[in-house]
N, CA, C and O atoms as a CHARMM CRD file, in Angstrom:
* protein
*
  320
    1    1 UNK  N     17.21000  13.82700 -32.30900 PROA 1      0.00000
    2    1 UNK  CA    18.41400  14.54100 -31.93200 PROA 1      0.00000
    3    1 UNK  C     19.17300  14.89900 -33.20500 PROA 1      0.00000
    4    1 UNK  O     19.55600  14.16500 -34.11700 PROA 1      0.00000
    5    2 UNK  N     19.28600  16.15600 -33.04200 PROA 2      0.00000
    6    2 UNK  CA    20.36500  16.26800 -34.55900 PROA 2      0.00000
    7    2 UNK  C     21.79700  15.66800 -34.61900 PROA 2      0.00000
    8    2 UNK  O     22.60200  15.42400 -33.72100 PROA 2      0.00000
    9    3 UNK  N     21.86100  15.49800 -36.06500 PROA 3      0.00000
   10    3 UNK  CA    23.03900  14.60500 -36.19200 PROA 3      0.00000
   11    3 UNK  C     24.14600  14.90400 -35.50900 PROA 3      0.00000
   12    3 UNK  O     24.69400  14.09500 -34.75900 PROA 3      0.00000
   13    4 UNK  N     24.60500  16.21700 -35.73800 PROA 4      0.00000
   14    4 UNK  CA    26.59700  16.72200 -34.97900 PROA 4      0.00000
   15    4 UNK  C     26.20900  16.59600 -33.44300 PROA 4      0.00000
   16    4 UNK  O     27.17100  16.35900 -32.71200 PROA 4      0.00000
   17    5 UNK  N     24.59300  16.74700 -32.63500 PROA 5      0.00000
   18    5 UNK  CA    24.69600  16.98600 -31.28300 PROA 5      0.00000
   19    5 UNK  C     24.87800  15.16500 -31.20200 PROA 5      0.00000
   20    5 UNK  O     25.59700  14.81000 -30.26800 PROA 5      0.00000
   21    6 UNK  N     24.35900  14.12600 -31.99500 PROA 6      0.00000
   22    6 UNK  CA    24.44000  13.00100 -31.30300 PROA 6      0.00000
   23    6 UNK  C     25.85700  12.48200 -31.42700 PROA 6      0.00000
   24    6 UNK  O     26.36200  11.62300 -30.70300 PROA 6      0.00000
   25    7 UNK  N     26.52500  13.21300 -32.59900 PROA 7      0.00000
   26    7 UNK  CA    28.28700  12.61800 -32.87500 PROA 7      0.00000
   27    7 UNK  C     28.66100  13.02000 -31.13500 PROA 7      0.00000
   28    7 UNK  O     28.93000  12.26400 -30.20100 PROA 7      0.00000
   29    8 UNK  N     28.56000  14.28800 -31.17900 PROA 8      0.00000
   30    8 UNK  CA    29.33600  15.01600 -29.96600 PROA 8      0.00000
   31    8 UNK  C     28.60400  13.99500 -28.93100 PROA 8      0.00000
   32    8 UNK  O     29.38400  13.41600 -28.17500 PROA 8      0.00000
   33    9 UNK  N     27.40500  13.72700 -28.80300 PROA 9      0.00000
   34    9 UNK  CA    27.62500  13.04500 -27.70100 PROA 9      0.00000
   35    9 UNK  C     27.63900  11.96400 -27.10200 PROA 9      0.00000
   36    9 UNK  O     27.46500  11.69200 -25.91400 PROA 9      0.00000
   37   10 UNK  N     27.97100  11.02000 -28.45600 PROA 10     0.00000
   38   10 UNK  CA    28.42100   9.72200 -28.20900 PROA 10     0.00000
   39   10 UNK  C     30.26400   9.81000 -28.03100 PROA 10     0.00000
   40   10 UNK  O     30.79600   8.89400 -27.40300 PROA 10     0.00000
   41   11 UNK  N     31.14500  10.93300 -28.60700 PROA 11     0.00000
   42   11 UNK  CA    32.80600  10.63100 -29.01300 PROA 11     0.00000
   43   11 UNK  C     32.97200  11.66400 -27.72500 PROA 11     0.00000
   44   11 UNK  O     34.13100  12.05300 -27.57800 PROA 11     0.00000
   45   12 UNK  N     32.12400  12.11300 -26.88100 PROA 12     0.00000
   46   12 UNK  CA    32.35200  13.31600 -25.64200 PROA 12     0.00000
   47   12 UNK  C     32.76400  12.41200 -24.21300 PROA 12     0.00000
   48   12 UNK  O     33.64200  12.46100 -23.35100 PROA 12     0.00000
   49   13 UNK  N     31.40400  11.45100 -24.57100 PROA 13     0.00000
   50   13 UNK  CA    31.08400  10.11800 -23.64900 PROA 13     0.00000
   51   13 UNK  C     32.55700   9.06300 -24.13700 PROA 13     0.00000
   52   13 UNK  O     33.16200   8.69400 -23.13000 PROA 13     0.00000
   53   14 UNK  N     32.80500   8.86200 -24.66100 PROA 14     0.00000
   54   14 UNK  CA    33.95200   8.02600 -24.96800 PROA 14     0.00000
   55   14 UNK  C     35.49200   8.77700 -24.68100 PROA 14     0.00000
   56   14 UNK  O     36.55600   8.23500 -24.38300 PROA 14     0.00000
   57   15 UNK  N     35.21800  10.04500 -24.86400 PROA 15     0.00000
   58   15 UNK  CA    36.71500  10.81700 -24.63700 PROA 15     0.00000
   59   15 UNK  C     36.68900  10.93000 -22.96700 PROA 15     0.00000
   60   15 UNK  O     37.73500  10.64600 -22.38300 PROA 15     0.00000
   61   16 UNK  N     35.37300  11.39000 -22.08200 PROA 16     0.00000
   62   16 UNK  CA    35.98600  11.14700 -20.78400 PROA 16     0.00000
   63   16 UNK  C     35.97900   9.76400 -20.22300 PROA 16     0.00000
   64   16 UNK  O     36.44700   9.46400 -19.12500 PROA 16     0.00000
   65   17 UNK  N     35.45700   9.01100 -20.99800 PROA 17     0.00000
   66   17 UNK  CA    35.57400   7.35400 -20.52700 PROA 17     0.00000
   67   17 UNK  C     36.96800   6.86200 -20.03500 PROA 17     0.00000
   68   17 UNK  O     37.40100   6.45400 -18.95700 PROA 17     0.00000
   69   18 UNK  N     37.63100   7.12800 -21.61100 PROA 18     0.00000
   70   18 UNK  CA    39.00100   6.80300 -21.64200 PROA 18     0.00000
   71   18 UNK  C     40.22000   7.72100 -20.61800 PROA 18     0.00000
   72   18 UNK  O     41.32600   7.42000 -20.16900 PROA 18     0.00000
   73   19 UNK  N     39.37200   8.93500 -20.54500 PROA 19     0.00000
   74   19 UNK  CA    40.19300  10.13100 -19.78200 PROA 19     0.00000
   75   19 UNK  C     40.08700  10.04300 -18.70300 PROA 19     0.00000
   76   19 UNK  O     40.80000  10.88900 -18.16300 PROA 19     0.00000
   77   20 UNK  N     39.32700   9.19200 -17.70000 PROA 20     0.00000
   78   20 UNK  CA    38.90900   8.83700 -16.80400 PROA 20     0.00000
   79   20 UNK  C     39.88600   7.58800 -16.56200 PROA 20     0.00000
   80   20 UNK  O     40.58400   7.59600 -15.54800 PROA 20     0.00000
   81   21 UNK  N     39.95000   6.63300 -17.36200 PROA 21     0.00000
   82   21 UNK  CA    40.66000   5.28900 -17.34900 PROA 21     0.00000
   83   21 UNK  C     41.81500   5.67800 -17.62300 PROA 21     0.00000
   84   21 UNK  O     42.50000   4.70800 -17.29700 PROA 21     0.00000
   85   22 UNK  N     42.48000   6.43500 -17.99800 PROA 22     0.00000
   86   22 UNK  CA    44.03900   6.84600 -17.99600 PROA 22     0.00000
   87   22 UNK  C     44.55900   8.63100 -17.86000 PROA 22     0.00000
   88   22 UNK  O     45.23600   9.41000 -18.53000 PROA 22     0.00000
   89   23 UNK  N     43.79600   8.66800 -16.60400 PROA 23     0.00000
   90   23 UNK  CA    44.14000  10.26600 -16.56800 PROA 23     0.00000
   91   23 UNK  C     45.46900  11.00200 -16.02900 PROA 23     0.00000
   92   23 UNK  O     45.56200  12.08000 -15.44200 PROA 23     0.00000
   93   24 UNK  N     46.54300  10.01800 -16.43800 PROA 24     0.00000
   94   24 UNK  CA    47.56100  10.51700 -16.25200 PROA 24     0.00000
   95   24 UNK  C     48.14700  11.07800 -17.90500 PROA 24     0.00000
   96   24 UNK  O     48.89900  12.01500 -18.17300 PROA 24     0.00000
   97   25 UNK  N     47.62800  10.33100 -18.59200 PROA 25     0.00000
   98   25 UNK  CA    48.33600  10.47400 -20.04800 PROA 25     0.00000
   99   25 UNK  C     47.23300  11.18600 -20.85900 PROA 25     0.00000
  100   25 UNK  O     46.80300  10.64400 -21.87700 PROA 25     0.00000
  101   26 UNK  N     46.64500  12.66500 -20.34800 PROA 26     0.00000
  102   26 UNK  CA    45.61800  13.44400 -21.25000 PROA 26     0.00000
  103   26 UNK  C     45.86900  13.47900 -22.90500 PROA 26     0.00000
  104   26 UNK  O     45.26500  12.99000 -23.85900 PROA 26     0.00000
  105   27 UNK  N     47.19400  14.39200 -22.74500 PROA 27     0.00000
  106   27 UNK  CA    47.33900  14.35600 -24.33400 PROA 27     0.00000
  107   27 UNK  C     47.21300  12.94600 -24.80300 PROA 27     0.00000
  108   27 UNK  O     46.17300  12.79300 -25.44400 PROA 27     0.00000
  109   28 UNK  N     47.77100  12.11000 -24.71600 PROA 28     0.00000
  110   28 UNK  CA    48.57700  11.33600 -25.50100 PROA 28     0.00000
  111   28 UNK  C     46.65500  10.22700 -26.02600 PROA 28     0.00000
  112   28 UNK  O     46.43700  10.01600 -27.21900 PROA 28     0.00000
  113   29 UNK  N     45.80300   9.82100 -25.13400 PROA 29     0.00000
  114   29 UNK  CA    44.26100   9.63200 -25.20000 PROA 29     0.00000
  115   29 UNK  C     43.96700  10.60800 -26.07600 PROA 29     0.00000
  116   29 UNK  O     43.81200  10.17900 -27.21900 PROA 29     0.00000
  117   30 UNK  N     43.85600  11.58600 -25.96700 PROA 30     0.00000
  118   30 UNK  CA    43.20200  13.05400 -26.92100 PROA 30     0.00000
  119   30 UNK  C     43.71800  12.56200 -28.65100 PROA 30     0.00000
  120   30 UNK  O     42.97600  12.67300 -29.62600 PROA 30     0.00000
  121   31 UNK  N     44.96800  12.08800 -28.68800 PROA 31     0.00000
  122   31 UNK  CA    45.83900  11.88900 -29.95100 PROA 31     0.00000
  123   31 UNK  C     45.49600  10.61500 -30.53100 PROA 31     0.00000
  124   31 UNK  O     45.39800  10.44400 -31.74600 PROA 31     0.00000
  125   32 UNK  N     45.28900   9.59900 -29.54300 PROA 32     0.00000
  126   32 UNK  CA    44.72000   8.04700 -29.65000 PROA 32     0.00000
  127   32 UNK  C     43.00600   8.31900 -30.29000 PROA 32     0.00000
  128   32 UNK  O     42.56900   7.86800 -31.34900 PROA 32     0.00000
  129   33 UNK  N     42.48400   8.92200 -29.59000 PROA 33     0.00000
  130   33 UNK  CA    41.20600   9.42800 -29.56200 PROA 33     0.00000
  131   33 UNK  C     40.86600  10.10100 -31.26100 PROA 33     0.00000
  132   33 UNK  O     40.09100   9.71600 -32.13600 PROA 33     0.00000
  133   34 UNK  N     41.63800  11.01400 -31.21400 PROA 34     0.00000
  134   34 UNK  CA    41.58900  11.81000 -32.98600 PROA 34     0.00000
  135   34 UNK  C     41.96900  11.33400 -33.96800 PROA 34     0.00000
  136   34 UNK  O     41.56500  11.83600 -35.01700 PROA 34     0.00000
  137   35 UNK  N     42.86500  10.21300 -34.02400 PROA 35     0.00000
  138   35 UNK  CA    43.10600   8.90900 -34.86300 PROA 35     0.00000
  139   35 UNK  C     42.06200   7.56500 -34.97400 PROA 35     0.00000
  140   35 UNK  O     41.99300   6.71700 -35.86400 PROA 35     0.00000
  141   36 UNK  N     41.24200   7.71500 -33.65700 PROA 36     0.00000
  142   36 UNK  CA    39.92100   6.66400 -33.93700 PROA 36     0.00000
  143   36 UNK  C     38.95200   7.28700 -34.57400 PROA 36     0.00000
  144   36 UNK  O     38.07300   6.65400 -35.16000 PROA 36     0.00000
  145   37 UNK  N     38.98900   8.55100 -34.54100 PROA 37     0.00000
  146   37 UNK  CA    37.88000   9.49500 -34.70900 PROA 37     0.00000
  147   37 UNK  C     37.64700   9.56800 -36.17400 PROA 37     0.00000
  148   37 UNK  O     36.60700   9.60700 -36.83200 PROA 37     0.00000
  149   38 UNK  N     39.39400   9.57900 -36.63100 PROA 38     0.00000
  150   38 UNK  CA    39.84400   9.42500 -38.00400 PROA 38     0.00000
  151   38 UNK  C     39.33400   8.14100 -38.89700 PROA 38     0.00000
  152   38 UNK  O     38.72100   8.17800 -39.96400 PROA 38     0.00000
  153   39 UNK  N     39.76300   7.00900 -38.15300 PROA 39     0.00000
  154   39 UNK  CA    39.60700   5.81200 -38.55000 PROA 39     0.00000
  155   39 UNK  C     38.22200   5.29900 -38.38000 PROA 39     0.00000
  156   39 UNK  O     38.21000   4.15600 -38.83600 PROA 39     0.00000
  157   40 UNK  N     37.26000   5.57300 -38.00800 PROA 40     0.00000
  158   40 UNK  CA    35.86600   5.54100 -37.97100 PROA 40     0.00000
  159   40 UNK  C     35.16800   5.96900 -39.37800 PROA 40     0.00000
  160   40 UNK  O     34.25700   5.54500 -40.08900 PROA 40     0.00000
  161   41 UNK  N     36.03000   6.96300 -39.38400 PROA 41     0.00000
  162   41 UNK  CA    35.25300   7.71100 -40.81300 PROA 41     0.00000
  163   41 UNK  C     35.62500   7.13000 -41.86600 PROA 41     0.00000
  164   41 UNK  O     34.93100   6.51900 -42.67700 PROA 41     0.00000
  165   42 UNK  N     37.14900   7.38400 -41.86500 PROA 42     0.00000
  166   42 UNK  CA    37.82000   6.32500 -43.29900 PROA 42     0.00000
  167   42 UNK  C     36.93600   5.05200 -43.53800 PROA 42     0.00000
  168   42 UNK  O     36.46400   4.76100 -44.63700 PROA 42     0.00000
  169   43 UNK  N     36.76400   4.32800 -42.39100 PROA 43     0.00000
  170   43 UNK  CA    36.13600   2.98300 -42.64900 PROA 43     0.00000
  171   43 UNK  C     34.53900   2.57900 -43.29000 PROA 43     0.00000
  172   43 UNK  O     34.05100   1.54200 -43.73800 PROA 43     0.00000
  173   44 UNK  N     33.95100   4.18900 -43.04100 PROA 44     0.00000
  174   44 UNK  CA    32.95400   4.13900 -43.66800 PROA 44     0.00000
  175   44 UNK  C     32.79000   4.51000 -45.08200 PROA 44     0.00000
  176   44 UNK  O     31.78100   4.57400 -45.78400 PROA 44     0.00000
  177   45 UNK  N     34.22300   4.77500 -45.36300 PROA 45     0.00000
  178   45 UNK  CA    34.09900   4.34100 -47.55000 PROA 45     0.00000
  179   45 UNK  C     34.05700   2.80800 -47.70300 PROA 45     0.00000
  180   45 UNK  O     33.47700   2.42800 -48.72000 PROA 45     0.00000
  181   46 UNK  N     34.38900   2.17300 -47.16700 PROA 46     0.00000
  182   46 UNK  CA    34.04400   1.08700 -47.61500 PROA 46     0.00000
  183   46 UNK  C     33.28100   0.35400 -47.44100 PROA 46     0.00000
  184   46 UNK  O     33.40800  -0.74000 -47.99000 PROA 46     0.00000
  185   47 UNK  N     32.14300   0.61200 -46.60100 PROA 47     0.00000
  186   47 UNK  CA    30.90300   0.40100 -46.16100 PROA 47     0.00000
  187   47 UNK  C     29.89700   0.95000 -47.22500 PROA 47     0.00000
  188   47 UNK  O     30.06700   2.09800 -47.63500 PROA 47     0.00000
  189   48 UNK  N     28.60600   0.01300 -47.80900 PROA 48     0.00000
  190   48 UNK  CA    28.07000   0.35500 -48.80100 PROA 48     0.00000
  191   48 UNK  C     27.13600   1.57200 -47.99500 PROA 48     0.00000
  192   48 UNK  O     27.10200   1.52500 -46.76500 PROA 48     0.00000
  193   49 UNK  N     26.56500   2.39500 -48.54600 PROA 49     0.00000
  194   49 UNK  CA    25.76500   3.13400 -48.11700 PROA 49     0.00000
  195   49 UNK  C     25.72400   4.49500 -46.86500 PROA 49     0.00000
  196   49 UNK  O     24.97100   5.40200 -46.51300 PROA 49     0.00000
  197   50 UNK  N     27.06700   3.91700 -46.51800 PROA 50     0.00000
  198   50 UNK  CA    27.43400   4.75900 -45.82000 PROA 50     0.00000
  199   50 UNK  C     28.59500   6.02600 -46.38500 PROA 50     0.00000
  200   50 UNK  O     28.87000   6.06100 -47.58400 PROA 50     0.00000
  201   51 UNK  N     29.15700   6.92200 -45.51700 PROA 51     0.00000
  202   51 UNK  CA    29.64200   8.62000 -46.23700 PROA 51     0.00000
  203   51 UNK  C     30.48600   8.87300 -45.01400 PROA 51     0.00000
  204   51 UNK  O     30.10700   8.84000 -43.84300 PROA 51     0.00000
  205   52 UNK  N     32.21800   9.24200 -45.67500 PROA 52     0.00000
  206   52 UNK  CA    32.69100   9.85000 -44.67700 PROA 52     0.00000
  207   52 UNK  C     32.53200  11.23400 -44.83500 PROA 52     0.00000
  208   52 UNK  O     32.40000  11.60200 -46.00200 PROA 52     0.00000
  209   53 UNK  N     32.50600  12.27500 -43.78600 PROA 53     0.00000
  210   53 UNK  CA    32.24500  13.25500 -43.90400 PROA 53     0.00000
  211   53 UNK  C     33.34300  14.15700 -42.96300 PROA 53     0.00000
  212   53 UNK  O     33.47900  13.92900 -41.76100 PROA 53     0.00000
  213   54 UNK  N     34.10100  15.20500 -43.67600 PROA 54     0.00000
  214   54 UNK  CA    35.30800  15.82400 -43.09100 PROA 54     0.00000
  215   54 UNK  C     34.57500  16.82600 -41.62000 PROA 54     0.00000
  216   54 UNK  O     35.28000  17.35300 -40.75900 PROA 54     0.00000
  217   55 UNK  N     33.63800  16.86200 -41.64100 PROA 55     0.00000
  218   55 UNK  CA    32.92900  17.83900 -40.75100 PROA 55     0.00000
  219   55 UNK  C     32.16700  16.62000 -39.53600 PROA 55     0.00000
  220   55 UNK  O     32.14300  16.85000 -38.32700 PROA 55     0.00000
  221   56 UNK  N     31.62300  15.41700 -40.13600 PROA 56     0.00000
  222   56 UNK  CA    31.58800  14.49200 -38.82300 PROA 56     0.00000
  223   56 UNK  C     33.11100  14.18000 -37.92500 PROA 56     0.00000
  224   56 UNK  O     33.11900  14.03300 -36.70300 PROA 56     0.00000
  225   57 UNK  N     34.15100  14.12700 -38.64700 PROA 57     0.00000
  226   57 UNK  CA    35.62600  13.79200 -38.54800 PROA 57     0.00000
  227   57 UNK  C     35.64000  14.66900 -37.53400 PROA 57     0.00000
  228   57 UNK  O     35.79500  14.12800 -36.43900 PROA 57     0.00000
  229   58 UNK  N     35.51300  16.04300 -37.51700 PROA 58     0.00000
  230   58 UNK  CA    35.83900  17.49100 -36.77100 PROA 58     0.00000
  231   58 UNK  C     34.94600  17.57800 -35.48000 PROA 58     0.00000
  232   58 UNK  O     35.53900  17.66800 -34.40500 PROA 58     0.00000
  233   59 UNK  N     33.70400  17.56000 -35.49100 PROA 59     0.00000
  234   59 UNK  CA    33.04900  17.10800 -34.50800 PROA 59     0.00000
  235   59 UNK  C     33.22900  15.88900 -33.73200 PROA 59     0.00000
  236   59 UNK  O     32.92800  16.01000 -32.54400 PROA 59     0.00000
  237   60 UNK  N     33.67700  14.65600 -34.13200 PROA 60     0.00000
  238   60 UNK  CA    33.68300  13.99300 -33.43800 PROA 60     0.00000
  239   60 UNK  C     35.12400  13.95400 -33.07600 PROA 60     0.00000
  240   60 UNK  O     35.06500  12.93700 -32.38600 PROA 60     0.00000
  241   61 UNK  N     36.14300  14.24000 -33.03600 PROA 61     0.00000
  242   61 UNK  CA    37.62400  14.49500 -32.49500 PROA 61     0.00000
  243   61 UNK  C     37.58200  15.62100 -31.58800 PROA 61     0.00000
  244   61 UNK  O     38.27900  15.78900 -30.58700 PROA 61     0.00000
  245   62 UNK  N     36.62100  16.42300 -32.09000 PROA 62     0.00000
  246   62 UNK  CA    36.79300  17.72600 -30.95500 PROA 62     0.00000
  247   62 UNK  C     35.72800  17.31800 -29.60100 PROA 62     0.00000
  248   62 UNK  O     35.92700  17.81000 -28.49000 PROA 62     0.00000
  249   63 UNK  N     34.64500  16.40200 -29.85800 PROA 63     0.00000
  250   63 UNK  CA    34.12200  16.10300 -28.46200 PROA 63     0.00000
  251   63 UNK  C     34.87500  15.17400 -27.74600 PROA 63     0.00000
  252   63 UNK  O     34.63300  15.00500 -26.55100 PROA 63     0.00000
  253   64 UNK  N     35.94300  14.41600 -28.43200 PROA 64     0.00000
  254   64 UNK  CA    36.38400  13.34200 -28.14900 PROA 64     0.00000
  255   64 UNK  C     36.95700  14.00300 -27.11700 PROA 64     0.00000
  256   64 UNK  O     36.64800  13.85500 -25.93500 PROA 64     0.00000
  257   65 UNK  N     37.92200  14.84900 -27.61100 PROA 65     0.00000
  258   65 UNK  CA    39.19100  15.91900 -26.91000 PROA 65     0.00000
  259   65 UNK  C     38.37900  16.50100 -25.72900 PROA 65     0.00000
  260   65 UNK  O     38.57500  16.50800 -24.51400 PROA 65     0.00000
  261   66 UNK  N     37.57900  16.89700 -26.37400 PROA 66     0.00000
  262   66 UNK  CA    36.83800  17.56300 -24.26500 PROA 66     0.00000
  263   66 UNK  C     36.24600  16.41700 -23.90900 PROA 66     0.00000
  264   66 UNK  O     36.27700  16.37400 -22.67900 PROA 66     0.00000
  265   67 UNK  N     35.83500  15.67000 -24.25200 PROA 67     0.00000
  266   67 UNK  CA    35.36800  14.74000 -22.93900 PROA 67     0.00000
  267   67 UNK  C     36.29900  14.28400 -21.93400 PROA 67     0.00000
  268   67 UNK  O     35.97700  14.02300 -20.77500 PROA 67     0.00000
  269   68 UNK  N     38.34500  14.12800 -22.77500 PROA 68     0.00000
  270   68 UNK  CA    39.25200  13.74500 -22.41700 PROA 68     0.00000
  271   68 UNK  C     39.64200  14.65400 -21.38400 PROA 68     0.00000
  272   68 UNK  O     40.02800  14.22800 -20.29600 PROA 68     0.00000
  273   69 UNK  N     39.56700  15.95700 -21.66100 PROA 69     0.00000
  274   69 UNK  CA    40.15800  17.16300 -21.02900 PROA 69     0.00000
  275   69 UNK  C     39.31400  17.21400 -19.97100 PROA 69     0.00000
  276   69 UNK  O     39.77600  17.70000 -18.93800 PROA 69     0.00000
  277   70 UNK  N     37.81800  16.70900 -19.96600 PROA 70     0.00000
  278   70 UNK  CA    37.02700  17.05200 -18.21100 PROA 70     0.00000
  279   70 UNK  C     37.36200  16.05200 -17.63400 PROA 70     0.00000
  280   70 UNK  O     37.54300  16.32600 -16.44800 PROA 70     0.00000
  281   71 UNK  N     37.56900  14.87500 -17.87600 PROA 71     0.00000
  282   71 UNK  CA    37.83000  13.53600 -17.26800 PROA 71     0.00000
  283   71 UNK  C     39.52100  13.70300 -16.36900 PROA 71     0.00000
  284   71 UNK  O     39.90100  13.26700 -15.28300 PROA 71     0.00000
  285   72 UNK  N     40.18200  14.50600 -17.39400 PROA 72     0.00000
  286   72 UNK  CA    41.09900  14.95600 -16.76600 PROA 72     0.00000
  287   72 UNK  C     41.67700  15.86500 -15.24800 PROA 72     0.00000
  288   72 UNK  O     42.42500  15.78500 -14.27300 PROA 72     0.00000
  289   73 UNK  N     40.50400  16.88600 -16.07500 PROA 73     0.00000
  290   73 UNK  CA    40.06500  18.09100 -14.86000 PROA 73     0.00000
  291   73 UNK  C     39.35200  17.52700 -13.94500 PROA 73     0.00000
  292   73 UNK  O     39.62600  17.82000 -12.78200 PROA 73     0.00000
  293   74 UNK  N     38.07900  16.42100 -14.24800 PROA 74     0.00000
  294   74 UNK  CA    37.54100  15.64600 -12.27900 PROA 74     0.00000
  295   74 UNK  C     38.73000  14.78000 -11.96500 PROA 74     0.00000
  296   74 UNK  O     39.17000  14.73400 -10.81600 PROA 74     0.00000
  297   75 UNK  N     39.11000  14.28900 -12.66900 PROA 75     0.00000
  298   75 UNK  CA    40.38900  12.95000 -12.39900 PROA 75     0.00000
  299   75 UNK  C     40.89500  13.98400 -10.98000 PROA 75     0.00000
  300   75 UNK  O     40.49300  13.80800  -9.83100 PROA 75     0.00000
  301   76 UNK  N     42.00300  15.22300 -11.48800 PROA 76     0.00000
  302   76 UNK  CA    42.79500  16.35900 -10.52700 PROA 76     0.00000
  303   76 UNK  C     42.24000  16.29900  -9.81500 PROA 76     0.00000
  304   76 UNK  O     42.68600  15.77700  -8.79400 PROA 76     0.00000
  305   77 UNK  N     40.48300  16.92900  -9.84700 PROA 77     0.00000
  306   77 UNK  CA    40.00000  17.67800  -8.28100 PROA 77     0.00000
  307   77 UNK  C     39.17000  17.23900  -7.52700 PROA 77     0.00000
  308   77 UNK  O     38.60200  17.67500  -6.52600 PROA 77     0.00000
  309   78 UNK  N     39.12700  15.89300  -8.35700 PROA 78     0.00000
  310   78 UNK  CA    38.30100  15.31400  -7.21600 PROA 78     0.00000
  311   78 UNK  C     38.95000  14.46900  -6.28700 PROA 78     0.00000
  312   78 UNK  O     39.38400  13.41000  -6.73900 PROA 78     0.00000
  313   79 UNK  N     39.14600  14.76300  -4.82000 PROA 79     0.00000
  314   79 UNK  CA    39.80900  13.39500  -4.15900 PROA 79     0.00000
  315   79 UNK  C     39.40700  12.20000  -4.08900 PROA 79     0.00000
  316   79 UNK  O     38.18200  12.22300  -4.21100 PROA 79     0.00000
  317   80 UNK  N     39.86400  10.92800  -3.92800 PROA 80     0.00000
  318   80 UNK  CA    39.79900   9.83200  -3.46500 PROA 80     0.00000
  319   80 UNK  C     39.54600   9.22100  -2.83600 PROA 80     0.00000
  320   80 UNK  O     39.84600   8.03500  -2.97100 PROA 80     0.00000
């Protein structure tokens, strides 16, 4: 699997997880979400061998954000 499709679809799977588990507060998950997304990467400078990369950062905040935003959208339309 190429690398950006497996970021996207491990932080896609985690953004409607959470969007699912609190789908009243979309934004505010999406913002929680792009600050882990953040802090994932930072943490890998200090990890030997590993590379943060401003373009894994971008991919993985932006799948984060739609996974949040569909979790949101079934949360609405689907009834109960």
């Amino acid at each position: 699997m190429a690398h950006a499709i497996e970021h996207f679809a491990i932080f896609a799977i985690t953004g409607f997880t959470f969007g699912l588990a609190y789908d009243r507060k979309p934004v505010g998950i999406m913002l929680v979400l792009v600050i882990f997304a953040g802090v994932i990467e930072l943490a890998q400078l200090f990890v030997p061998g590993r590379h943060a990369r401003l373009s894994d950062f971008i991919v993985d905040a932006l799948a984060a954000c739609v996974g949040a935003a569909l979790a949101s959208v079934t949360a609405r339309t689907t009834p109960i």
